[in-house]
N, C-alpha and C positions, 0 to 999 in steps of 0.2 A: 676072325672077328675079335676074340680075345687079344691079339697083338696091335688090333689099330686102336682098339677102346685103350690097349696101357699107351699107347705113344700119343696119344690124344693128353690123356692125363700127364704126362712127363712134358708136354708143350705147355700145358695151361701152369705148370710148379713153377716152368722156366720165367713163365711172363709176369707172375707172381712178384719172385723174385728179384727180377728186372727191374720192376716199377716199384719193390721196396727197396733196392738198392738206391735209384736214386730221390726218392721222396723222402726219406730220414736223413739223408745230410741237410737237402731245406727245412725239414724241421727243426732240428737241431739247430741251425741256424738263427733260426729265426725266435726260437727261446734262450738264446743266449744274448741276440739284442737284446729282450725284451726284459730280458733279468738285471744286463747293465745300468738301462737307462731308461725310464716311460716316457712313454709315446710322446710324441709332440704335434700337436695342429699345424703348428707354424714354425717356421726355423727361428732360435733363438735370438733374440736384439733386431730383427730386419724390421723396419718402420715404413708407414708411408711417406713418400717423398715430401706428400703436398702439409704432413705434420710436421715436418721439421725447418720448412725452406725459414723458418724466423724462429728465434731465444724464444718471442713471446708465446705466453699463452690463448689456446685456439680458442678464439671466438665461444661468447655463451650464446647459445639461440633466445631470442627473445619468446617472453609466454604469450599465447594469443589474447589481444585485449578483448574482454567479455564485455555486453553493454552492461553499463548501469542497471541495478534495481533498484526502485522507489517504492516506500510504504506509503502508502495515501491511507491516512487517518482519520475520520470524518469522525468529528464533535458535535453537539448541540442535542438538540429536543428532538420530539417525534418527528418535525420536518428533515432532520439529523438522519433519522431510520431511513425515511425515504431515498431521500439524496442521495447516501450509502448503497442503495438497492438499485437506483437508475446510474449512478457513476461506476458501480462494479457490473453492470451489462455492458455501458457501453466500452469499458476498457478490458474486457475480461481478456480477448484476444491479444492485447499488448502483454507479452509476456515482460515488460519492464515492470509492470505495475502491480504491486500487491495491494487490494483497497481490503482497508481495515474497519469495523464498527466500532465505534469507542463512544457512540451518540445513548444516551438517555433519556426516555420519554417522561415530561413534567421537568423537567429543568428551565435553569435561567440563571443569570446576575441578580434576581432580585431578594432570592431567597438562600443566600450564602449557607445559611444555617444548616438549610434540609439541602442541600446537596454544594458541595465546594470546587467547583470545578479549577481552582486554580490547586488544591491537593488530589485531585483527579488528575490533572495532565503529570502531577510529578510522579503517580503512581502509573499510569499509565508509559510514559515514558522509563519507566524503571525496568520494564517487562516487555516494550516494544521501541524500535528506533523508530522516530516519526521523520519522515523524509519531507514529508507533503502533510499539510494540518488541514484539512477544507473544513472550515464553520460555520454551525446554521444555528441562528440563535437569537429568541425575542419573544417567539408566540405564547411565551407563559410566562411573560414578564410584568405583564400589565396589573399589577398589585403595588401596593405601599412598600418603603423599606423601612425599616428599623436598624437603627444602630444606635452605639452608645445608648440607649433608651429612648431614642427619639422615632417618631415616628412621619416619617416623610411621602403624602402626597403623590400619587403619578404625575409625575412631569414637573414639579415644580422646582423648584431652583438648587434645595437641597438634597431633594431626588437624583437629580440628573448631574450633583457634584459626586456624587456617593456611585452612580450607576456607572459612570466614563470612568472614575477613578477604578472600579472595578474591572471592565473593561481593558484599561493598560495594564494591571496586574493581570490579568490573565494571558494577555497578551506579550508582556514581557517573559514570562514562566513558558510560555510555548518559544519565544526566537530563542531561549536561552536554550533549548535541548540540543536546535541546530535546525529546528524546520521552517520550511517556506510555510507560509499562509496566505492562504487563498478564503475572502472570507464572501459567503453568499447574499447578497442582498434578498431581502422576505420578499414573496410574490405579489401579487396584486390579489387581494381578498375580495370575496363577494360582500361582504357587512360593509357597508359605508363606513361605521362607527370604529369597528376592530379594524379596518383597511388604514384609515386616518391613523393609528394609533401606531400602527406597522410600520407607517410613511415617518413618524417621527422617532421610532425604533431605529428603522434605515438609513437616516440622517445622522443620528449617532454611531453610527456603523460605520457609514462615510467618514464623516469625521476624524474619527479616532482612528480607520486605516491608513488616512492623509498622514496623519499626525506621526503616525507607528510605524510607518514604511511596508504597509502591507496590502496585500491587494484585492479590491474589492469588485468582487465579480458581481455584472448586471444581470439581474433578469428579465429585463426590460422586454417587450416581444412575444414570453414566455407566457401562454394558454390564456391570449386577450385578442381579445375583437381590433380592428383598423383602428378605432380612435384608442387603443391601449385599456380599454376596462375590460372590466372580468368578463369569461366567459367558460364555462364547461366542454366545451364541445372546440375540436380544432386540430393543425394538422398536426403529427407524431412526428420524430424525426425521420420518418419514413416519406413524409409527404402525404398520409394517409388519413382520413377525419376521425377522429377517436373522441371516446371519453375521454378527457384528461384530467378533470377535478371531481374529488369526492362528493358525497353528499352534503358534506359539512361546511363549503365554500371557503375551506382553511386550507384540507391538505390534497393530495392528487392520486388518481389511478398511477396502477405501473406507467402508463405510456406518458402521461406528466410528468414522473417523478424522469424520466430517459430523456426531457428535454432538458431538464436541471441538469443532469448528471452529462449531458453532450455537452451544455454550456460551459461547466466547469470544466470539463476534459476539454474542451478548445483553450480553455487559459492557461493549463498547465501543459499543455502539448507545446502552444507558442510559444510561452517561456523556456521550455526542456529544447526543444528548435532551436532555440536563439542562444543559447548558451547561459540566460540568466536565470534559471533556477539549477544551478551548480550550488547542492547543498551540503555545510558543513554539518560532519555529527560532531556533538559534544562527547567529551572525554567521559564526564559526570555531568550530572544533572546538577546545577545550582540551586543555593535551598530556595524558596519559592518567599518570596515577600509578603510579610506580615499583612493578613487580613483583617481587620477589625472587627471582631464577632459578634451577630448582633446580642443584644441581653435580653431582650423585651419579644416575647413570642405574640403575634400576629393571630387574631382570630382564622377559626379555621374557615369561618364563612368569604374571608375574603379572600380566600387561594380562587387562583384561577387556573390553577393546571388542567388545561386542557379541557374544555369544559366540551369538544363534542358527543365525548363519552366511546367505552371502547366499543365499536360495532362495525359491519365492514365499510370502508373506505378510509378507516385508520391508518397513518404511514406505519404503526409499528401490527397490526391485523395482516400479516399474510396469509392469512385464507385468501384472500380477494383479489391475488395478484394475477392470476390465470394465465396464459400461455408467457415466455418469454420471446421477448421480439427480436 
């Protein structure tokens, strides 16, 4: 037993052996490469064919063209608020569009003093790119102006020079940033009196868009009975019969304010379709043209800002908006 256990072990020295004799010359080997020269992925200078068959330089990949985004900026009064809330439902899902608030409730052209909306848009504009301008603006206009000292009349001739001249400056002060404008025509009113007064708001509205090269979107159709007069009650852009106008027979339920806001995104949609609202931004803001301020302050009994008082059916009251559609 003793002589087969030692020639067992004198078998297993030999094979030991054997296999270090020949595995240390490959190692050796192999760190003696490795000391000359480090490793290489690829054999030195060999190129692809298809890089070299021309002198010139290979092709750059084009970057993928992203769509357009567009800030839509909504201006004006509490109809402004509104408009802003029924125009960002119905485009929320357009990811081109970012709709922006920039509207204040109790504003107007008439009362430059207490609120400047032509130093508004350049501050505004300093802080956001306006791609798209949508304007809502009149319902707190119906008061006298004042300028130089004078006191001018609703409607009457040196009103309505001082109101349009207003008008183009503010409207100049917006094309110069580089936006489109899209400007909204006032609804159809339940007051006879306030309606009439809206009608001849809208005509200077018209007007001056004619004049300005801007575009004035109808609301014509928009929460009225067959013969076109006001009515409360009527379908949604769903097709559905809703409330659509507040209690105050000025401003609208959410499902009113989403028919404003489908009409205007039909206008800006057509135009962005058709190639013609391809809008330039300005480098800088140009300074905004001198407004003439009024001197002579206005009793306070004759403001009319917003006289339905804040309770719900307010466009700027969202309590009252309840589900979204």
């Amino acid at each position: 037993m003793q002589a087969r256990a030692a020639k067992a072990q004198e078998d297993q020295a030999w094979r030991l052996a054997l296999m270090a004799g020949l595995v240390l010359p490959l190692l050796l080997f192999w760190w003696a490469s490795a000391a000359a020269e480090p490793l290489q992925l690829t054999p030195v200078r060999v190129e692809s064919a298809a890089l070299v068959d021309s002198d010139e330089p290979p092709p750059v990949a084009e970057k993928p063209v992203q769509s357009r985004r567009y800030n839509v900026v909504v201006m004006g009064d509490s109809l402004g608020d509104g408009t802003w809330a029924g125009l960002y439902h119905v485009l929320r899902q357009d990811k081109r569009f970012t709709v922006i608030k920039k509207s204040r409730v109790a504003t107007g052209f008439s009362r430059a003093d207490y609120y400047d909306w032509n130093a508004a848009v350049r501050e505004i504009a300093a802080e956001t790119r306006i791609d798209i301008a949508v304007v809502v603006m009149g319902t707190n206009d119906r008061q006298p102006i004042v300028e130089k000292g004078k006191r001018h009349a609703l409607f009457e001739p040196g009103w309505r020079e001082i109101y349009e001249r207003r008008v183009d400056q503010f409207t100049a002060t917006l094309q110069a940033t580089g936006a489109r404008i899209y400007w909204l025509e006032l609804p159809v009113m339940r007051s006879p009196r306030f309606g009439g007064d809206m009608a001849q708001f809208n005509q200077i509205f018209e007007d001056r868009a004619r004049a300005n090269g801007v575009a004035f979107v109808s609301t014509q159709g928009l929460a009225t009975d067959e013969s076109g007069a006001y009515t409360a009650y009527g379908a949604d852009r769903f097709g559905r019969t809703r409330l659509l106008r507040a209690e105050d027979g000025i401003h609208f339920t959410m499902p009113g304010y989403e028919l404003l806001g489908a009409r205007m995104a039909d206008a800006i949609l057509a135009d962005i379709e058709s190639g013609y609202a391809a809008v330039r931004v300005a480098e800088a803001v140009p300074p905004v043209p001198e407004v003439p301020a009024a001197v002579e302050s206005v009793a306070r009994e004759s403001f009319v800002y917003d006289t339905s008082g804040r309770r719900p059916g307010r466009s700027d009251d969202w309590r009252w908006t309840g589900p979204v559609n």
